[in-house]
C-alpha positions as CSV (number, residue, x, y, z in Angstrom):
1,X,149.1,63.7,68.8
2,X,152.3,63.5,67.4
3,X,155.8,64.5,68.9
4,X,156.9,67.8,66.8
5,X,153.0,68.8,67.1
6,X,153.2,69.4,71.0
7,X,157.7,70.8,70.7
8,X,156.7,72.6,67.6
9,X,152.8,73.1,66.8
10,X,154.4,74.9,62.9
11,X,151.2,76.5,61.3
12,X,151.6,74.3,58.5
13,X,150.9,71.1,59.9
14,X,147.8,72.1,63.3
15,X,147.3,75.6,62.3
16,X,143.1,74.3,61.9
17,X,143.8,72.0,64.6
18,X,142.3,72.5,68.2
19,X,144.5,73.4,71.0
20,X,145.4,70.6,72.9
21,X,146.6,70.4,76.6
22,X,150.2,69.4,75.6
23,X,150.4,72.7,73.2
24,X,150.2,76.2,74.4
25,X,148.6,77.5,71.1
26,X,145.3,78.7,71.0
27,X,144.9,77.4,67.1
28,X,140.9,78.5,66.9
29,X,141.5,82.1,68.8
30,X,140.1,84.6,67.1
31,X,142.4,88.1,66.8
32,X,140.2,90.6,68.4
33,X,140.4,94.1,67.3
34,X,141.9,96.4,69.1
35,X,139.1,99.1,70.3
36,X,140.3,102.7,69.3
37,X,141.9,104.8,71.9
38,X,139.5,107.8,73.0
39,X,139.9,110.6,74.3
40,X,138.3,111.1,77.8
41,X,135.2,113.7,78.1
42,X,136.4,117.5,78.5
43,X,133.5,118.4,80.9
44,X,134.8,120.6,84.3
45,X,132.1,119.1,86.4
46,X,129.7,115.9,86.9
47,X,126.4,116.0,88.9
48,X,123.7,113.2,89.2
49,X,121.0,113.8,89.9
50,X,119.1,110.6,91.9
51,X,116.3,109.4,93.7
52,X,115.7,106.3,96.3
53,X,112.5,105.2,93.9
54,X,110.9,106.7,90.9
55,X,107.9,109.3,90.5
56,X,109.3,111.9,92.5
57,X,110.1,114.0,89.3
58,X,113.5,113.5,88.9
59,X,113.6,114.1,85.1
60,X,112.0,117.1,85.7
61,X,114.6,118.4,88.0
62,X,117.9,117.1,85.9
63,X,116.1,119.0,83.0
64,X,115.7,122.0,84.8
65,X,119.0,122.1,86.5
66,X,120.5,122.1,83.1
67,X,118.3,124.9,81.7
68,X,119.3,126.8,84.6
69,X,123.0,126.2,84.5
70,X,122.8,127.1,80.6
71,X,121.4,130.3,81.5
72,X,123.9,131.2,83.8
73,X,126.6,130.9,81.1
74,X,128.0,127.7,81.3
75,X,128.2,125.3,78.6
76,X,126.2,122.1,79.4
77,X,125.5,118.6,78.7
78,X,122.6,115.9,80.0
79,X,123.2,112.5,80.2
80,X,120.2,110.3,80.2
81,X,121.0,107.0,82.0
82,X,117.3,106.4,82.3
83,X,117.7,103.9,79.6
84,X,114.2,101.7,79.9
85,X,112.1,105.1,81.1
86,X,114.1,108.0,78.9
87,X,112.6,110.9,79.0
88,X,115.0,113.9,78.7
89,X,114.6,114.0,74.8
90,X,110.8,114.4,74.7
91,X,111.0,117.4,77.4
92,X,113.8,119.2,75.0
93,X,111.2,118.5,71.6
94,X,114.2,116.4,70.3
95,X,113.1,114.9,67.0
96,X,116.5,114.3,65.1
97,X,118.5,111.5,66.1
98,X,121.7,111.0,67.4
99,X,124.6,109.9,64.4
100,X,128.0,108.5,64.6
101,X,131.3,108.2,62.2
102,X,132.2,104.7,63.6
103,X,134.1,106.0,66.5
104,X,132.3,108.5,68.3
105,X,128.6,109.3,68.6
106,X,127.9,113.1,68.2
107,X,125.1,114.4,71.2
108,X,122.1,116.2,69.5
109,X,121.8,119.6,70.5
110,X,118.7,121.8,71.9
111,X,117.9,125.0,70.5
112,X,119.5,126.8,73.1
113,X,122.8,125.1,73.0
114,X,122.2,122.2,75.7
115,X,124.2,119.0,74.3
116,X,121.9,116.0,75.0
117,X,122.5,111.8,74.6
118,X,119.7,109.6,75.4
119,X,118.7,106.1,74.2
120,X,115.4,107.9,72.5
121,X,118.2,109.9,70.4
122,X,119.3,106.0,68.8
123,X,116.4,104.3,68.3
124,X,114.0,104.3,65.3
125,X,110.7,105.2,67.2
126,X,110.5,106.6,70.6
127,X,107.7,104.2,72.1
128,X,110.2,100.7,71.2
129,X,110.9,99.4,74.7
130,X,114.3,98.5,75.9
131,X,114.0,95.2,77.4
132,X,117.4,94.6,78.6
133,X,119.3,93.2,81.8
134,X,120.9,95.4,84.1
135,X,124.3,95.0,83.5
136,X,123.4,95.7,79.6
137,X,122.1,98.6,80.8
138,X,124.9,99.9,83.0
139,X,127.4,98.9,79.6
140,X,125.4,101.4,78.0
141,X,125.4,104.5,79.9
142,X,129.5,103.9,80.3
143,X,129.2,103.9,76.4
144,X,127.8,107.1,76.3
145,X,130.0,108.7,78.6
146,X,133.0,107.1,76.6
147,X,132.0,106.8,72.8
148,X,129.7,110.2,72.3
149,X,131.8,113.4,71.3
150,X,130.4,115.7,74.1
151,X,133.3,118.9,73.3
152,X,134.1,120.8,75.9
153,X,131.5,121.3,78.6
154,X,131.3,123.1,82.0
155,X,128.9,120.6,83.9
156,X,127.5,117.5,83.2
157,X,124.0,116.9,84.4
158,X,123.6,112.8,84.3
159,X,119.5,111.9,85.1
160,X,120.1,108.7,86.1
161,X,117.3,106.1,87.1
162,X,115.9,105.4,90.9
163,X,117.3,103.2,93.4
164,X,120.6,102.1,94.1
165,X,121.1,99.3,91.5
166,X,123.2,98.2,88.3
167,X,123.4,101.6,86.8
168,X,124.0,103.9,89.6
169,X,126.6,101.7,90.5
170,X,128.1,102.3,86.6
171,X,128.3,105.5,87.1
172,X,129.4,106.1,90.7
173,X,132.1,103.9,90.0
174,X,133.1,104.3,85.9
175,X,132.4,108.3,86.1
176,X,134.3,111.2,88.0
177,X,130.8,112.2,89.5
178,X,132.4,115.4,91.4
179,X,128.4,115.6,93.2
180,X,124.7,114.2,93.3
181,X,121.6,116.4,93.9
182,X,118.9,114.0,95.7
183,X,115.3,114.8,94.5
184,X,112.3,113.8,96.9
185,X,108.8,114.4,97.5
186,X,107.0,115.2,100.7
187,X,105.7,111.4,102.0
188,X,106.6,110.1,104.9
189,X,108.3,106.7,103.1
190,X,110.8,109.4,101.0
191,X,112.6,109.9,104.1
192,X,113.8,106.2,104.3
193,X,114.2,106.7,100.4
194,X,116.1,109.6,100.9
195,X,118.2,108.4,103.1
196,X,119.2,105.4,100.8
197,X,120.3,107.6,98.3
198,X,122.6,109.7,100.4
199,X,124.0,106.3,102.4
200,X,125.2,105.3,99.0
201,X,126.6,108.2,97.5
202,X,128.4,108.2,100.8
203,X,129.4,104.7,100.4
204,X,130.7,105.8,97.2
205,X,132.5,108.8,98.5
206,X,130.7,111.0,95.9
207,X,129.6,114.2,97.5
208,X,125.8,115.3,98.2
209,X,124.9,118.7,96.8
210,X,121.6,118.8,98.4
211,X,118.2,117.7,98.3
212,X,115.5,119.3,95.8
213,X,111.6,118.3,97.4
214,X,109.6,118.4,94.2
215,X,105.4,118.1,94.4
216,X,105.9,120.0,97.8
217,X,102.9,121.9,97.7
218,X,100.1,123.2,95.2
219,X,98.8,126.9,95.0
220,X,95.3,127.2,94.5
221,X,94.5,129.4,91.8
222,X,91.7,131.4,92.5
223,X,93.0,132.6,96.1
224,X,96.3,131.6,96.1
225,X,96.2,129.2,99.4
226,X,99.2,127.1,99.6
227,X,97.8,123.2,99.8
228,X,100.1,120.5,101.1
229,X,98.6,117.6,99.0
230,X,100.7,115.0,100.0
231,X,100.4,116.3,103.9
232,X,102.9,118.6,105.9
233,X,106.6,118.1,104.8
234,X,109.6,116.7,106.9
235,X,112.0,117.7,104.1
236,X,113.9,120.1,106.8
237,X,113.6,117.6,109.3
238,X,115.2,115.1,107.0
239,X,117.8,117.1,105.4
240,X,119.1,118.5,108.8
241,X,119.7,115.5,109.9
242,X,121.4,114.2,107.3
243,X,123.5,117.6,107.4
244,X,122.4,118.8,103.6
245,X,121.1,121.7,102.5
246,X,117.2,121.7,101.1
247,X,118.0,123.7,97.4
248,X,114.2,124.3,97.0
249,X,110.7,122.9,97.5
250,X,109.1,123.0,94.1
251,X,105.2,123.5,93.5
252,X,102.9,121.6,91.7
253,X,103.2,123.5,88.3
254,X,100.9,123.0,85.4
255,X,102.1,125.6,83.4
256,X,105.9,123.5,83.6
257,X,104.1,120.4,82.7
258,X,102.7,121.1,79.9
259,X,106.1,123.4,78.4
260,X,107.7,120.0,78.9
261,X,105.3,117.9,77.4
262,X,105.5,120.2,74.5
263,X,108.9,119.8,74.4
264,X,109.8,123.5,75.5
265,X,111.4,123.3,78.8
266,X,114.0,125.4,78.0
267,X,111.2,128.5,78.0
268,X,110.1,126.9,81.7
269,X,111.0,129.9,84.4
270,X,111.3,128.8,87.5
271,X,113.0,130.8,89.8
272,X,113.1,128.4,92.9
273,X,115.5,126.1,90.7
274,X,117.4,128.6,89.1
275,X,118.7,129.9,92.5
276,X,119.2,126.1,93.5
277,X,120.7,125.2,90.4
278,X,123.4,128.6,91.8
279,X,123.6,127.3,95.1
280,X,124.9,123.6,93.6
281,X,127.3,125.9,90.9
282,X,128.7,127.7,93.9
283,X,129.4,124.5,95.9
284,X,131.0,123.0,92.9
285,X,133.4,126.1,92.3
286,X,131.7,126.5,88.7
């Protein structure tokens, strides 16, 4: 390389030219666009709702907690980090899809007000599977707290997925999660899952609202027994110990199931989670 190419490097004479270890030019860098400055979300409050492992009805509960909390008054949004099991649009009969204007993707709305962004909401047909690595995953439920145009919103319910990997990490750590509500069922192995949960929002210094024990019982409906399907539960046990509040022990309920297959949650009334979803509203000032 010649002498007034290593003082000099003038664009004229290396500009297509690698760099070289003499020259501190970059000739092949590429500018990179500058990503547009956003506002951060208006929303008062952030709750997750989690789980140690999945098929304790979680999605259930984040969707009722929201119904709930709109019904009280407050204006509310779900965030579905589920992003390989989404769920949240089909219980809230969302058929329209989400749309953007290059900077911001708008949330798509229920019929009673409840602002919603899942990965259902973006892609062409609901059954395409995301196949995706974790931290692809994680990227994308920062993007929807970042790049969707939620307004102004009281609480943000965020149903993110079980265990304690990529994406609760993403959002414990990229969010202002101000509480989690930890959503169980009455087995034996739930209490080590449980306790999981809790040990890392505590790790993460994020506040636990509670624990909501879903499947806890059945009602028989011809003479109105209570039957413990899944044996007796140690939700007290386990909750007392672990210095939390149990915000309710929901039944089996066919009648919820099938409103949320349907797509009508938001005509579900269940008055075991509306006064949980008060208690977690009370402890978060709302």
């Amino acid at each position: 390389m010649s002498d007034e190419l290593r003082e000099g490097c003038a664009p004229s004479e290396c500009g297509t030219k690698p760099a070289c270890a003499e020259c501190s030019h970059n000739h092949n860098a590429q500018t990179q666009p500058e990503e547009p400055k956003r506002e951060p979300p208006k929303v008062r409050k952030v709750i997750g709702v989690v789980s140690g492992k999945g098929g304790v009805g979680k999605s259930l509960v984040s969707g009722e907690l929201a119904v709930m909390l709109s019904r009280m008054g407050y204006r509310v949004g779900v965030l579905d980090a589920d992003i390989t099991g989404p769920s949240i649009p089909r219980m809230f009969g969302m058929h329209d899809k989400a749309l953007g204007d290059g900077e911001y993707i708008y949330p798509v709305e229920t019929p009673k007000g409840v602002q919603v962004m899942s990965i259902n909401l973006l892609l062409e047909n609901d059954d395409t599977p995301v196949i995706w690595r974790g931290p692809v995953i994680a990227g994308a439920v920062k993007q929807f707290w970042e790049e969707v145009k939620w307004g102004e919103l009281d609480v943000m319910v965020i149903d993110m997925p079980p265990g304690t990997g990529d994406v609760p990490l993403t959002v414990f750590q990229s969010l202002p999660v101000d509480g989690v509500v930890v959503v169980s069922t009455p087995q034996d192995l739930v209490g080590m899952i449980v306790r999981k949960a809790v040990n890392m929002a505590k790790m993460m210094n994020i506040p636990v609202l509670g624990v909501v024990e879903n499947m806890s019982y059945a009602v028989c409906p011809d003479c109105g027994k209570r039957i413990e399907i899944f044996g007796k539960s140690h939700i007290a046990e386990e909750a007392a110990a672990l210095s939390l509040p149990v915000l309710a022990q929901l039944p089996f309920d066919p009648t919820a199931a099938h409103l949320c297959d349907e797509g009508e949650i938001e005509t579900v009334e269940n008055p075991l989670m509306a006064d949980a979803a008060a208690a977690v509203a009370g402890q978060l000032g709302l």
